[in-house]
C-alpha positions as CSV (number, residue, x, y, z in Angstrom):
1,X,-10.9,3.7,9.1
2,X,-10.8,7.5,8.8
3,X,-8.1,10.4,8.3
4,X,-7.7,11.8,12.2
5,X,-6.8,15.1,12.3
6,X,-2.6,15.6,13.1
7,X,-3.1,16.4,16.5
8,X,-4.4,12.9,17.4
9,X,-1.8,11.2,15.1
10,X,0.8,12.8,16.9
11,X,-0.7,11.9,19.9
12,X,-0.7,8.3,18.5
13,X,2.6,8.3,17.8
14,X,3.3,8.1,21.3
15,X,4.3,4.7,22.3
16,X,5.8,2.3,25.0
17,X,9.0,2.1,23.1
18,X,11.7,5.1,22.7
19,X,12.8,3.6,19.8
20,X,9.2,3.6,18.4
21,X,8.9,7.8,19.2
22,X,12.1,8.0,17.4
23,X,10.9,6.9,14.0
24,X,6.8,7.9,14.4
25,X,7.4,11.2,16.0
26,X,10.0,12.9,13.1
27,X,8.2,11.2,10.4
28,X,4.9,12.6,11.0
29,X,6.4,16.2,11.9
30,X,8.2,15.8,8.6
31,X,6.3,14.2,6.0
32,X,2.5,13.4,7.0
33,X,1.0,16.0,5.6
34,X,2.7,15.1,2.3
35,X,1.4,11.5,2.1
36,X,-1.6,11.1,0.1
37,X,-4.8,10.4,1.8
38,X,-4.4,6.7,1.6
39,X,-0.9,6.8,2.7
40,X,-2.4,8.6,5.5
41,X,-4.6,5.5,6.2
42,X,-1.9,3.0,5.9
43,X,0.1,4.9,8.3
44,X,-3.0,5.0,10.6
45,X,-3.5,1.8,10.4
46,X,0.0,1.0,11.3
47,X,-0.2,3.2,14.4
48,X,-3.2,0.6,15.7
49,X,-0.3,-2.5,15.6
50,X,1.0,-3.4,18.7
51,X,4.5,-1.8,19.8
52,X,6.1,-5.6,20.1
53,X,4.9,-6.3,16.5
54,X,6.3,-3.0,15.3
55,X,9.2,-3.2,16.9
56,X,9.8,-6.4,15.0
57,X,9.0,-4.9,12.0
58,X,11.1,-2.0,12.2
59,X,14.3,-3.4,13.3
60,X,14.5,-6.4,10.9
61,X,13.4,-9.3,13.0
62,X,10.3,-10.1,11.1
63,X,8.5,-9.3,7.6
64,X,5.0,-7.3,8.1
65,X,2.4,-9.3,6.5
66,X,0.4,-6.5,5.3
67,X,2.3,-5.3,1.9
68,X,0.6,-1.7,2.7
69,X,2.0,-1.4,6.1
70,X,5.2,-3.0,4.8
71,X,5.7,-0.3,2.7
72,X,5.0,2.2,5.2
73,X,7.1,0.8,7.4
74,X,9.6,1.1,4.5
75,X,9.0,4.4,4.1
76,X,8.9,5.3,8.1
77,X,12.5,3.8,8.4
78,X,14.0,5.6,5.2
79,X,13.2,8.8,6.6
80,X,14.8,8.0,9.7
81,X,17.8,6.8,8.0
82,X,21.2,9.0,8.1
C-alpha cells in the first residue's frame, strides 16, 4: 500500500455511514498530515475496511483484530472525543 495524496484520502473518507463522516472527516482535516508516514498507512489501510466492520469497531461492539488499525481506531475516536 502507498501514501495517497490528501485529496483522495478525503475523498475516502466518504462513507455510507454519517457516523463514519463524523469521525474520518475531522480527523483527517485535523491531524493527517501530522501522522507519520506509517501512521498514514495504517489509517489508509483502515479506510479500505468495510463501513459495517468499522462501525463495529468504532462504537464498541467488537475488538479490531489488526493491533495497527486498533490503534488507529483508537486514535480516530480520541480525537473525536469531547
Amino acid at each position: 500500500m502507498e501514501l495517497m495524496n490528501i485529496a483522495r484520502v478525503r475523498w475516502a473518507c466518504r462513507r455510507g455511514m454519517l457516523e463514519l463522516d463524523v469521525l474520518f472527516q475531522p480527523f483527517v482535516e485535523a491531524q493527517y498530515q501530522d501522522l507519520s508516514d506509517q501512521d498514514k498507512l495504517d489509517f489508509i489501510r483502515l479506510l479500505t475496511c468495510e463501513d459495517p466492520e468499522l462501525f463495529a469497531w468504532f462504537m464498541g461492539h467488537e475488538q479490531c483484530p489488526d493491533s495497527d488499525l486498533a490503534r488507529m481506531v483508537i486514535k480516530v475516536r480520541g480525537r473525536a472525543a469531547p
